[in-house]
C-alpha positions in Angstrom: -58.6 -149.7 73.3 -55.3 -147.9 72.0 -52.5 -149.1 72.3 -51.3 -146.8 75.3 -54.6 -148.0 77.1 -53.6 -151.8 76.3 -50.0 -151.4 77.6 -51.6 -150.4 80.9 -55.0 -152.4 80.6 -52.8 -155.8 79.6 -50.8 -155.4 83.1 -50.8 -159.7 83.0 -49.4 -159.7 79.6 -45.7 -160.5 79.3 -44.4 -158.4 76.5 -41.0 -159.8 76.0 -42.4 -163.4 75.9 -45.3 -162.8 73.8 -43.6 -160.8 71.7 -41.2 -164.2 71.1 -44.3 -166.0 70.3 -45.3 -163.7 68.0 -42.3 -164.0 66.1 -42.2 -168.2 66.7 -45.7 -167.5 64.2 -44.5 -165.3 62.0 -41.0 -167.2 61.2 -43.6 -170.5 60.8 -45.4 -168.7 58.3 -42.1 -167.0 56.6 -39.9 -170.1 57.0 -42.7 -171.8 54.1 -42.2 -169.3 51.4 -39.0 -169.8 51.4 -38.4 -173.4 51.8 -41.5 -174.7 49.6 -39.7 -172.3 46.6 -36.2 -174.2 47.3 -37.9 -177.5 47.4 -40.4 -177.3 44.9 -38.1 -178.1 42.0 -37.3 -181.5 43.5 -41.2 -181.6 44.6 -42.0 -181.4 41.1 -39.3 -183.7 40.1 -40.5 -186.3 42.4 -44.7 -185.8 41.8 -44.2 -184.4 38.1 -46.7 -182.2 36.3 -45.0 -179.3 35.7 -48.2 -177.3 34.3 -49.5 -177.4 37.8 -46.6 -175.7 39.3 -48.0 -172.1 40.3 -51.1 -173.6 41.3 -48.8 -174.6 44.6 -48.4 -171.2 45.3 -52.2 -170.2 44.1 -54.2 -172.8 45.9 -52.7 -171.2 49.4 -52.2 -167.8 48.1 -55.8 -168.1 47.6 -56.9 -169.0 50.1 -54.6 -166.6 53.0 -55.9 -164.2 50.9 -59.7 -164.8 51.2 -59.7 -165.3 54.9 -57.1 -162.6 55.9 -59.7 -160.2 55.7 -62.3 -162.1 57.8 -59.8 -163.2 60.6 -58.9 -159.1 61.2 -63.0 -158.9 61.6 -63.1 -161.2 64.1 -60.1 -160.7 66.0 -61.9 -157.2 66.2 -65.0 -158.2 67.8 -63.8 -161.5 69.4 -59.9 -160.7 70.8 -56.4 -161.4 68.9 -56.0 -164.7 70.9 -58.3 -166.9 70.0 -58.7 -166.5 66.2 -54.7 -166.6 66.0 -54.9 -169.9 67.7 -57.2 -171.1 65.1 -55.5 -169.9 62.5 -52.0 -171.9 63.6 -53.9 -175.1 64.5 -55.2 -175.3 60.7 -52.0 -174.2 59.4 -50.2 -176.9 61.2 -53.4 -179.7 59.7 -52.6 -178.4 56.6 -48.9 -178.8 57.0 -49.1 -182.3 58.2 -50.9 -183.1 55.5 -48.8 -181.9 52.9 -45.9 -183.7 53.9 -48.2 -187.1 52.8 -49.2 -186.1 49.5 -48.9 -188.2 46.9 -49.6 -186.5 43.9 -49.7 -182.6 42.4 -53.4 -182.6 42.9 -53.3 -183.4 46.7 -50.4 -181.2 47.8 -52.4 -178.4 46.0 -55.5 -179.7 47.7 -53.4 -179.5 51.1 -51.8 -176.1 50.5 -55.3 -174.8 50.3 -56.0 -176.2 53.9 -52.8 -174.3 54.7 -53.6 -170.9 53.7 -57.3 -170.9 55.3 -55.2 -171.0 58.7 -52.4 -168.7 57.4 -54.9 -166.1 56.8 -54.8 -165.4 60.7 -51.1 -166.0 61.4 -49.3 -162.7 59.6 -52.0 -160.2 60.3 -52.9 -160.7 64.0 -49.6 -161.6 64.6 -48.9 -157.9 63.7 -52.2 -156.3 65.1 -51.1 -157.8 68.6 -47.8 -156.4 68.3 -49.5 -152.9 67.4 -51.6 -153.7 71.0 -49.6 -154.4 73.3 -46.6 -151.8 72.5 -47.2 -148.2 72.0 -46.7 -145.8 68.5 -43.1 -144.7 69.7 -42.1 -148.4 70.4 -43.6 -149.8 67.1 -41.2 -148.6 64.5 -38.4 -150.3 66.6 -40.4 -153.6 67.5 -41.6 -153.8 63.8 -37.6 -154.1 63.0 -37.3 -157.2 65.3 -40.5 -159.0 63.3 -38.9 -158.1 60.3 -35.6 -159.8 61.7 -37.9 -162.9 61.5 -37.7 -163.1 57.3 -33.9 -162.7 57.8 -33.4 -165.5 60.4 -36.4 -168.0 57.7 -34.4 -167.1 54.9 -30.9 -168.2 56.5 -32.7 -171.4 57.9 -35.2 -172.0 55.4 -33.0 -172.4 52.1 -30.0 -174.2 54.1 -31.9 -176.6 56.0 -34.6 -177.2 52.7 -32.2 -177.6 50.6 -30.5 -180.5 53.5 -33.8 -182.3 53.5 -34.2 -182.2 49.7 -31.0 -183.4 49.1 -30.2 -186.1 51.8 -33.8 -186.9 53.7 -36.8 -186.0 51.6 -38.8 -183.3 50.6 -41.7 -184.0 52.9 -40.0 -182.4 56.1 -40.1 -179.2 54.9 -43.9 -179.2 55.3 -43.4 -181.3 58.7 -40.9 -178.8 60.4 -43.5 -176.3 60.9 -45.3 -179.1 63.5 -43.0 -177.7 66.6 -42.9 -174.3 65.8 -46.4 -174.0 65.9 -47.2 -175.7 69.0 -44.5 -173.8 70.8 -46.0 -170.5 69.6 -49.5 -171.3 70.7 -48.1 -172.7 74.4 -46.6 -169.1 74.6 -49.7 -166.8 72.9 -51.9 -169.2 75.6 -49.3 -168.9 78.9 -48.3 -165.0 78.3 -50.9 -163.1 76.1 -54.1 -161.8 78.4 -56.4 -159.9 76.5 -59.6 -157.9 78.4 -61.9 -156.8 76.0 -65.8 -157.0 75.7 -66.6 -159.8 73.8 -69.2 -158.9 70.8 -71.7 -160.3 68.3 -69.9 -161.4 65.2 -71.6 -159.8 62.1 -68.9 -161.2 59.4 -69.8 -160.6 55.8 -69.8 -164.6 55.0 -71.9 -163.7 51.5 -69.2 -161.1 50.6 -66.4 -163.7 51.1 -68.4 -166.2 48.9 -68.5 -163.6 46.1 -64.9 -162.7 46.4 -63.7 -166.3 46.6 -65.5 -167.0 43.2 -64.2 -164.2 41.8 -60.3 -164.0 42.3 -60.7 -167.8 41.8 -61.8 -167.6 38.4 -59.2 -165.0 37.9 -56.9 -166.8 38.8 -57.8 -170.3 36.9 -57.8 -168.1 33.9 -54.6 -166.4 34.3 -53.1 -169.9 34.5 -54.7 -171.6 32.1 -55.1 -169.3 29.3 -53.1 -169.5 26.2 -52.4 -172.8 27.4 -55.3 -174.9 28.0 -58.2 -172.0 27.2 -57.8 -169.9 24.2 -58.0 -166.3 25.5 -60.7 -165.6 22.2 -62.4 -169.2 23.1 -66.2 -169.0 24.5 -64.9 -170.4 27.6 -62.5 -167.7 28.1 -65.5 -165.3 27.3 -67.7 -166.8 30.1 -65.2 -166.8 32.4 -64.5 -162.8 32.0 -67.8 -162.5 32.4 -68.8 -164.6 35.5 -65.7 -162.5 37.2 -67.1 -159.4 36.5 -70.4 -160.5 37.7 -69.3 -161.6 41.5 -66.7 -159.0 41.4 -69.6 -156.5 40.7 -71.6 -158.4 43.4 -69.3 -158.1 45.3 -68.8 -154.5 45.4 -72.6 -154.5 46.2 -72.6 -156.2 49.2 -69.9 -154.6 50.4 -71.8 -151.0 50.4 -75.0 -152.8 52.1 -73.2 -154.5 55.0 -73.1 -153.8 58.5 -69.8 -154.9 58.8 -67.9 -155.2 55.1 -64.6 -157.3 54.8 -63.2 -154.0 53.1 -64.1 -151.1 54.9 -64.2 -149.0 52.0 -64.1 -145.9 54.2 -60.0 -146.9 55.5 -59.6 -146.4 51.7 -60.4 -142.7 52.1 -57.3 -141.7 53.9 -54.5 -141.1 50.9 -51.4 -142.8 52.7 -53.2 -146.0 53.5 -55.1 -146.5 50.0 -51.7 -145.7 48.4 -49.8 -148.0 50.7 -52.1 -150.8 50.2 -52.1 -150.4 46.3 -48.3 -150.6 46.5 -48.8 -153.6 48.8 -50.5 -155.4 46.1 -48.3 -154.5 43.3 -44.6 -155.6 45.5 -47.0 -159.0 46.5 -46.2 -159.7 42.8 -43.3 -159.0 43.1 -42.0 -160.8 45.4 -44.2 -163.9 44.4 -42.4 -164.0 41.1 -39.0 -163.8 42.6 -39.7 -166.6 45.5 -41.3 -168.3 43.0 -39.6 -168.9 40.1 -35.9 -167.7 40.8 -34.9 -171.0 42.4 -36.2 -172.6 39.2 -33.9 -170.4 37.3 -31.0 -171.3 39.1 -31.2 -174.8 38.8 -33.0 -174.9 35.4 -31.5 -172.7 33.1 -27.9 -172.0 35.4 -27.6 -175.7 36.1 -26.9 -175.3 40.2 -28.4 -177.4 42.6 -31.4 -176.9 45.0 -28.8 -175.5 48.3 -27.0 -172.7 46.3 -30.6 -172.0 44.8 -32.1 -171.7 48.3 -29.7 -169.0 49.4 -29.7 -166.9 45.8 -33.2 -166.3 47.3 -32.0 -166.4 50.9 -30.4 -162.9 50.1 -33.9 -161.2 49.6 -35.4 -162.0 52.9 -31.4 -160.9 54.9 -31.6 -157.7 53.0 -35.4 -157.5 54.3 -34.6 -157.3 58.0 -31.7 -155.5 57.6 -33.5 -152.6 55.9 -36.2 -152.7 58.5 -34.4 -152.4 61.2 -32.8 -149.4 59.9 -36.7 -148.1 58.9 -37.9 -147.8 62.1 -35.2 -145.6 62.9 -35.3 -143.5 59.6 -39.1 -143.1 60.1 -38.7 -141.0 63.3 -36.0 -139.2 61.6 -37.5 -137.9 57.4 -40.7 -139.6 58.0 -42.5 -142.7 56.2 -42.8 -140.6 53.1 -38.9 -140.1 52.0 -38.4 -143.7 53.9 -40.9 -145.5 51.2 -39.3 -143.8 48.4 -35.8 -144.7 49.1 -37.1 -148.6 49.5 -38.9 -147.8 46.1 -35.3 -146.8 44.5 -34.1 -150.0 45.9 -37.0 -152.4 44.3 -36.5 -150.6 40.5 -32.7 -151.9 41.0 -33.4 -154.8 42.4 -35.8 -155.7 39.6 -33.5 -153.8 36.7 -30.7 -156.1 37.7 -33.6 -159.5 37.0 -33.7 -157.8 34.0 -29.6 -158.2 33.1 -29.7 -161.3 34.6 -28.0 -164.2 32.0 -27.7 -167.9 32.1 -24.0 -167.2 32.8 -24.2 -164.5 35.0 -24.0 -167.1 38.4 -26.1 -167.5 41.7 -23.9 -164.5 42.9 -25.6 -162.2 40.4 -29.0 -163.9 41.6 -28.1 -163.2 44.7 -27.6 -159.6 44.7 -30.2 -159.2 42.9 -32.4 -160.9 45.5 -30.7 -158.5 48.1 -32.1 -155.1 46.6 -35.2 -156.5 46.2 -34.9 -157.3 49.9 -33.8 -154.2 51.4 -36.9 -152.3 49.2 -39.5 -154.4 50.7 -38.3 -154.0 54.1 -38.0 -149.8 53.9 -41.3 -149.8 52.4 -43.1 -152.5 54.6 -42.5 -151.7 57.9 -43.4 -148.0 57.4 -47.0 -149.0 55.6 -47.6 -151.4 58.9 -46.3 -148.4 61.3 -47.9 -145.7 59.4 -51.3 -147.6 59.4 -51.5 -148.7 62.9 -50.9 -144.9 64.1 -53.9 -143.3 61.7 -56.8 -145.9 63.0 -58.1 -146.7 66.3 -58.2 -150.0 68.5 -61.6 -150.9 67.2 -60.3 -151.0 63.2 -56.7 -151.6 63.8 -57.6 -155.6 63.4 -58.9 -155.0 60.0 -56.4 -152.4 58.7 -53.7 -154.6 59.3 -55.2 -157.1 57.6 -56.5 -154.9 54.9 -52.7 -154.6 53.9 -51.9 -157.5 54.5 -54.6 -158.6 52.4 -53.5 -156.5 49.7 -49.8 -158.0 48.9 -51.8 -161.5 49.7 -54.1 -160.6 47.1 -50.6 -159.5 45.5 -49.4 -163.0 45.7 -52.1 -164.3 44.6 -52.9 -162.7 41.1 -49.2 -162.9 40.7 -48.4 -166.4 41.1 -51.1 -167.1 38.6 -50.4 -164.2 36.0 -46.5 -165.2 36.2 -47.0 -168.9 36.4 -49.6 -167.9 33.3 -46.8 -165.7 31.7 -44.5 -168.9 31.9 -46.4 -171.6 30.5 -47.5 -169.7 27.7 -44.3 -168.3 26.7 -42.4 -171.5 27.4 -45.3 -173.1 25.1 -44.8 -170.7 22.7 -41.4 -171.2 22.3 -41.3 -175.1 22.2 -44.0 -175.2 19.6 -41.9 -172.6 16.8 -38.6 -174.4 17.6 -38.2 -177.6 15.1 -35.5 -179.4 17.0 -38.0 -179.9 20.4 -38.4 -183.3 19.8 -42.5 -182.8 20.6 -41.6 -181.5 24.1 -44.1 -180.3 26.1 -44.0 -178.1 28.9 -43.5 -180.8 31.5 -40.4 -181.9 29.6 -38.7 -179.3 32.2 -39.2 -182.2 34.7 -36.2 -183.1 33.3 -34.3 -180.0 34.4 -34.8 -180.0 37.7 -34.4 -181.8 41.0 -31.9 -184.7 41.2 -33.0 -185.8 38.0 -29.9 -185.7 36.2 -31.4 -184.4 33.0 -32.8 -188.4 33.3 -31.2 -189.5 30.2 -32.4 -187.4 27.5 -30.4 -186.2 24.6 -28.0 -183.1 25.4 -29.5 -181.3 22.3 -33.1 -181.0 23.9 -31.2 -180.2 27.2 -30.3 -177.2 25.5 -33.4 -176.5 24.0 -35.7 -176.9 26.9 -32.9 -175.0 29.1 -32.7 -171.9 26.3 -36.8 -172.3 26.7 -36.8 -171.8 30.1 -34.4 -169.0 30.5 -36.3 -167.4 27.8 -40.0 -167.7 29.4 -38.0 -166.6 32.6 -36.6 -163.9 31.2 -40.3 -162.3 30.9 -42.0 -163.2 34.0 -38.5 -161.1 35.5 -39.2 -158.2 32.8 -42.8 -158.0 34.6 -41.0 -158.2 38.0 -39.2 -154.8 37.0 -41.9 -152.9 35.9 -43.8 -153.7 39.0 -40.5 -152.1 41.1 -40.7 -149.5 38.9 -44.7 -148.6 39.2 -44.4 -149.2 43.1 -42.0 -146.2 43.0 -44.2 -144.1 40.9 -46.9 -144.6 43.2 -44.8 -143.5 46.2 -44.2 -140.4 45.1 -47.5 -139.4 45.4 -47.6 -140.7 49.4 -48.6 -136.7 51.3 -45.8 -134.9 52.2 -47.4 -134.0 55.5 -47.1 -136.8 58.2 
């Protein structure tokens, strides 16, 4: 069923309304990135352990990233509407839930709840968008999803930083509760799919050897040179239990009737190379939504609003540039249209690079903006470019095949930065003799509404030059991500 065929087949389907429910999804899903990263000082503040801080983003990283790949499979043999449905309903369990936590160890516990029903939201939210509308009227409809990130990022770090500041931080898990059910009441009333209805062969045993995989991964990335020495027999087991399911993995793969990746998708040149950049700007962006409002407040003193929008710019520069990508890819194509958002993320990230303690949220911000303006450019013409080279029967699983691949993204880099952090920040504290025997959670102390909670002004300083300077790596990382993500565009086939 292609999407020509659909647009005739789906003659019950109301476009304009479910292409607003879509959209309702999507901004549910974008709205928590960016509110959770403006809240999460304070969240931290409030619960305390510090350490545990990228595990936030992991534990749901983790888990959107897992089940991305298994949601396109099924919304391939059993319809889009259903598994989406699912997918919100979870999301909005794991929401709820999250706004109750008590502790670091049960948000994180929560926020992997979450991301088992993000997993469905982004990718069929897209796939039913590359349905119902045909490959002319993609590249412009793809522009008004990516007007969702611009809208979340205007909302998100203005009304998050509101709630931090004069409610609580527990709302910003609880005002996803509406959105969702007003997205699923519109997907249910205006979405009417006809398809024949097949026997689900998902590769569960694949999944299981993934899960253990990147999970290990990811617990050492965090954890080592911090809590496991990277030369330490534990370190050495773990390496070798992640080669081991990774290489299981691969093996089950090649057997299956129907693998989570279909390693034959990889064949074509622009979609491996789009999904390889995919995974390297997923680590990008993670370690700017991350960790950038914690360099605003910690190291340049501000409070959680102005460092909600110093990351607000990334996501208005995102729509903005995809809007004007769906228009440039029907004029030089997707090729010359990645590489000028590929210029854009190497000065986003060079200007990371430059940035200084005294430099201001306005120097954040623009930084932010570039970044912004490169991941829309390059974005919306992987998702365009993908969904015109596969069939009906795969487009479910391509999608989420990228999507998957900047989720995966996400996830490696939450826990290599937050990894990066710790250790450097650990580093750092441990050569300097005027720390006072901080510790790593001692930046507590910076953020929130803590007011520095009475400590001496001398270990201010110390913890705050600490910070900046762990910071300043994780952003050095950032820019040579940008940087390789161009490198590899270049080589996207000149022929469209």
């Amino acid at each position: 069923m292609d999407s020509e065929a659909s647009v005739s087949g789906l003659k019950q389907t109301k476009r304009p309304y479910v292409l607003a429910a879509v959209m309702l999804a999507m901004f549910m899903g974008a709205v928590e990135s960016t509110i959770v990263s403006t809240a999460m000082p304070d969240i931290v503040s409030d619960l305390g352990g510090f350490s545990l801080y990228g595990w936030v983003f992991s534990a749901y990283l983790l888990m959107n990233s897992v089940t991305v790949l298994i949601y396109g499979k099924l919304s391939d043999l059993l319809g889009r509407k259903p598994i989406i449905s699912i997918g919100i309903i979870l999301f909005l369990i794991g929401s709820t839930l999250c706004g109750f936590a008590q502790s670091m160890g049960q948000l994180i516990l929560y926020r992997f709840i979450q991301g088992i029903g993000a997993g469905a939201v982004m990718p069929i939210a897209n796939t039913i968008i590359g349905d119902i509308y045909t490959k002319e009227e993609r590249a412009k409809v793809q522009g008004y999803l990516s007007s969702v990130w611009g809208i979340s990022a205007i909302v998100g770090p203005a009304v998050g930083g509101i709630l931090v500041e004069y409610v609580s931080w527990h709302f910003v898990f609880w005002m996803n509760i509406p959105l969702g059910v007003l997205s699923l009441l519109g997907i249910w009333l205006f979405f009417h799919e006809h398809l024949e209805k097949k026997n689900a062969e998902i590769d569960y045993l694949g999944a299981i050897f993934f899960t253990i995989a990147i999970s290990s991964f990811m617990f050492l990335l965090v954890e080592g040179g911090v809590n496991i020495g990277w030369r330490s027999n534990a370190s050495v087991g773990i390496w070798f239990g992640i080669v081991l399911f990774l290489g299981l993995f691969i093996w089950q793969e090649k057997r299956a009737k129907e693998p989570l990746v279909p390693f034959a998708i990889w064949k074509v040149p622009s979609i491996a190379i789009a999904n390889v950049v995919s995974f390297i700007t997923g680590v990008m962006l993670i370690g700017i939504s991350s960790f950038l409002p914690t360099y605003v407040q910690g190291v340049m003193g501000e409070n959680a609003t102005i460092a909600g929008f110093a990351l607000t710019a990334m996501s208005i520069g995102w729509p903005i540039a995809s809007t004007v990508s769906g228009r440039l890819l029907l004029k030089i194509g997707y090729r010359y249209t990645s590489l000028l958002g590929g210029i854009f993320l190497v000065i986003g990230g060079l200007l990371f690079v430059f940035m200084k303690s005294s430099s201001g949220p306005l120097w954040a911000a623009v930084s932010s903006f570039f970044v912004g303006v490169g991941m829309g450019l390059t974005s919306t013409a992987f998702i365009v470019s993908i969904q015109s080279t596969v069939e009906w029967q795969q487009r479910g699983i391509a999608t989420a095949t990228n999507m998957f691949m900047r989720n995966l993204g996400n996830t490696v880099g939450a826990a290599l930065l937050g990894g990066i952090l710790n250790s450097r920040l650990q580093r750092y504290l441990e050569h300097r003799t005027d720390s006072q025997h901080a510790s790593i959670n001692s930046i507590n102390s910076l953020l929130g509404n803590s007011g520095n909670r009475g400590i001496p002004s001398s270990l201010v300083s110390v913890l705050r030059n600490g910070l900046s300077a762990s910071l300043h790596t994780v952003f050095l990382f950032v820019f040579f991500c940008g940087l390789l993500s161009f490198v590899l565009v270049m080589f996207l086939p000149k022929k469209e």
